[in-house]
C-alpha positions as CSV (number, residue, x, y, z in Angstrom):
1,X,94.1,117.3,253.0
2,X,94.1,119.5,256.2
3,X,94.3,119.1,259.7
4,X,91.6,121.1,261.6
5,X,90.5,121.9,265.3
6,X,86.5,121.4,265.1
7,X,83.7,122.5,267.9
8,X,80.5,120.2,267.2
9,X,77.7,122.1,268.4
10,X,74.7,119.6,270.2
11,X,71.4,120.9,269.2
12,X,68.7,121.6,272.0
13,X,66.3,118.2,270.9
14,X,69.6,115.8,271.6
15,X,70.5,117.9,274.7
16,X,67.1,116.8,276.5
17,X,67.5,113.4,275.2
18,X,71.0,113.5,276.2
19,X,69.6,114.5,280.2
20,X,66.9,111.6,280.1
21,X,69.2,109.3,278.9
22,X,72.1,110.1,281.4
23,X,70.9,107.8,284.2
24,X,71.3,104.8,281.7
25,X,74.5,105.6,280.3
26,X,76.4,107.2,283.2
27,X,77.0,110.8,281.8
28,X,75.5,113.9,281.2
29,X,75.8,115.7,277.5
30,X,77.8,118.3,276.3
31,X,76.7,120.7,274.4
32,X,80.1,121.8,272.9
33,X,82.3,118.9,272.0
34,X,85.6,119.6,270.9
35,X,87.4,117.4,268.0
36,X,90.7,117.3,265.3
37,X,89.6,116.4,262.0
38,X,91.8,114.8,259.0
39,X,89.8,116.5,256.6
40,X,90.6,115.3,252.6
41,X,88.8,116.1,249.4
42,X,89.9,115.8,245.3
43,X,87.6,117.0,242.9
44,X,88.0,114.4,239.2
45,X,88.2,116.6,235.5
46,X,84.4,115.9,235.3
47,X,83.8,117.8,238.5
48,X,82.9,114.6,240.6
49,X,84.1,115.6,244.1
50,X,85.0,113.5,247.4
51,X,85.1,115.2,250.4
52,X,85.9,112.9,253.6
53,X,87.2,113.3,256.9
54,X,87.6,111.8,260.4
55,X,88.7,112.4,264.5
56,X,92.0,111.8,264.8
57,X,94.5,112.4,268.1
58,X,96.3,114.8,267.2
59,X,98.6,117.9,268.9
60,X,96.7,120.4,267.1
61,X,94.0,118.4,269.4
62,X,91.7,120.3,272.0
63,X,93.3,118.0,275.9
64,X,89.6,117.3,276.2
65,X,88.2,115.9,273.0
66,X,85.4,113.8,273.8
67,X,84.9,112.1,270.8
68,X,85.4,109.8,268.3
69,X,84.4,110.6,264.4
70,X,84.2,107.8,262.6
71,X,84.7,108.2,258.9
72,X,82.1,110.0,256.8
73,X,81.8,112.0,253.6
74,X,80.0,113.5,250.5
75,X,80.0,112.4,246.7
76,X,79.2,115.5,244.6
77,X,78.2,115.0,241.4
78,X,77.2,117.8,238.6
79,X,73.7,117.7,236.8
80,X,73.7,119.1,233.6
81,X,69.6,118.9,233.8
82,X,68.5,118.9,237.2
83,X,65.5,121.1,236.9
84,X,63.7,122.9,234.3
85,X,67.0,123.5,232.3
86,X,69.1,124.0,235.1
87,X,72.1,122.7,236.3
88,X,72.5,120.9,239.8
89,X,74.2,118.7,241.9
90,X,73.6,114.8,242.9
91,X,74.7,115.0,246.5
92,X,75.2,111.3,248.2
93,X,76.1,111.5,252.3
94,X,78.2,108.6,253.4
95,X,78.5,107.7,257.8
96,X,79.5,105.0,259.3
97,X,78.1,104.8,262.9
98,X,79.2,102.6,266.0
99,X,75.5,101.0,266.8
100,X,76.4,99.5,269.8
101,X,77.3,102.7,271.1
102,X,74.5,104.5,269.5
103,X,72.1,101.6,271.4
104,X,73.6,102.5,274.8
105,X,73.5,106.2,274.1
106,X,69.7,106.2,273.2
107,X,68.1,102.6,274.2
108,X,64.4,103.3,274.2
109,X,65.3,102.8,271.1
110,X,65.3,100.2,268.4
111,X,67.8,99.5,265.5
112,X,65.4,101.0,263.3
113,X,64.3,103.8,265.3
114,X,67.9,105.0,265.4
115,X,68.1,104.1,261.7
116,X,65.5,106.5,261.1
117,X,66.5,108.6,263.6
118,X,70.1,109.4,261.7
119,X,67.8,109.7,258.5
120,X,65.4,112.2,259.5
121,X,68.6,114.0,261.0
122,X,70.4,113.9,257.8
123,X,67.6,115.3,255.8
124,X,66.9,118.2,257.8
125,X,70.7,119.3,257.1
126,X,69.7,118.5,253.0
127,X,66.5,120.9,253.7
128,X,69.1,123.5,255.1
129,X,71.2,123.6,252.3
130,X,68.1,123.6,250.1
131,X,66.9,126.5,251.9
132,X,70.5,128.5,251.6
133,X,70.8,127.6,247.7
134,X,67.3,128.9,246.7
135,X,68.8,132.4,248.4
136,X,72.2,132.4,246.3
137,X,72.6,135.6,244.5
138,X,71.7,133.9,240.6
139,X,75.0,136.6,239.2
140,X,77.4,133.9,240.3
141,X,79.4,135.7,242.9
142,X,78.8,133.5,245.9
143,X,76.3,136.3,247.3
144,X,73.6,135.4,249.1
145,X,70.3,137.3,248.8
């Protein structure tokens, strides 16, 4: 496990609806937001991998951390077979989100537009990793074409 000192960075789409949401929650966005991570990980003989982490007050702390993480993480999983012959990975994303706060923060929203919402958002991030692994030098050493 390791302690680190984390800038989230708030992407330009969330910005706007951060500034035309403001009048209903009371503050504007930010579009750096500070935050101390527990970050923990163990990787099983079989190559199954955790990786979790949380915010946490801590010294290492930025004096104006914004936020609150709740707990999320990743289940990694080998493949011998993912496709065509070739091996891959089963990649599972675990969040938990406060609703209530998510309703205030966004409320021409429904349950399930925010739902979908986190989806959509999720899977853009999986197309992005998609996008940087079909680049990875195929010799093995980490390269990227």
């Amino acid at each position: 496990w390791d302690i680190v000192q984390h800038t989230a960075i708030t992407p330009a789409k969330a910005m706007l609806l951060g500034y035309l949401t403001s009048w209903w929650t009371g503050s504007l966005p930010h579009s750096e937001i500070p935050m101390c991570l527990l970050r923990a990980w163990k990787t099983s003989d079989n190559g199954d991998t955790i990786i979790a982490s949380r915010s946490i007050n801590h010294p290492k702390s930025a004096q104006d951390s914004l936020t609150e993480v709740l707990p999320s993480g990743w289940f990694l999983s080998p493949l011998d077979d993912a496709y065509a012959g070739m091996p891959g990975v089963s990649v599972t994303y675990v969040v938990e989100h406060d609703l209530r706060y998510l309703r205030k923060l966004a409320p021409m929203f429904t349950d399930v537009g925010i739902i979908d919402l986190t989806a959509t958002t999720v899977m853009s991030h999986f197309s992005m990793f998609e996008t940087i692994a079909a680049n990875v030098n195929p010799a093995g050493n980490g390269s990227i074409d």
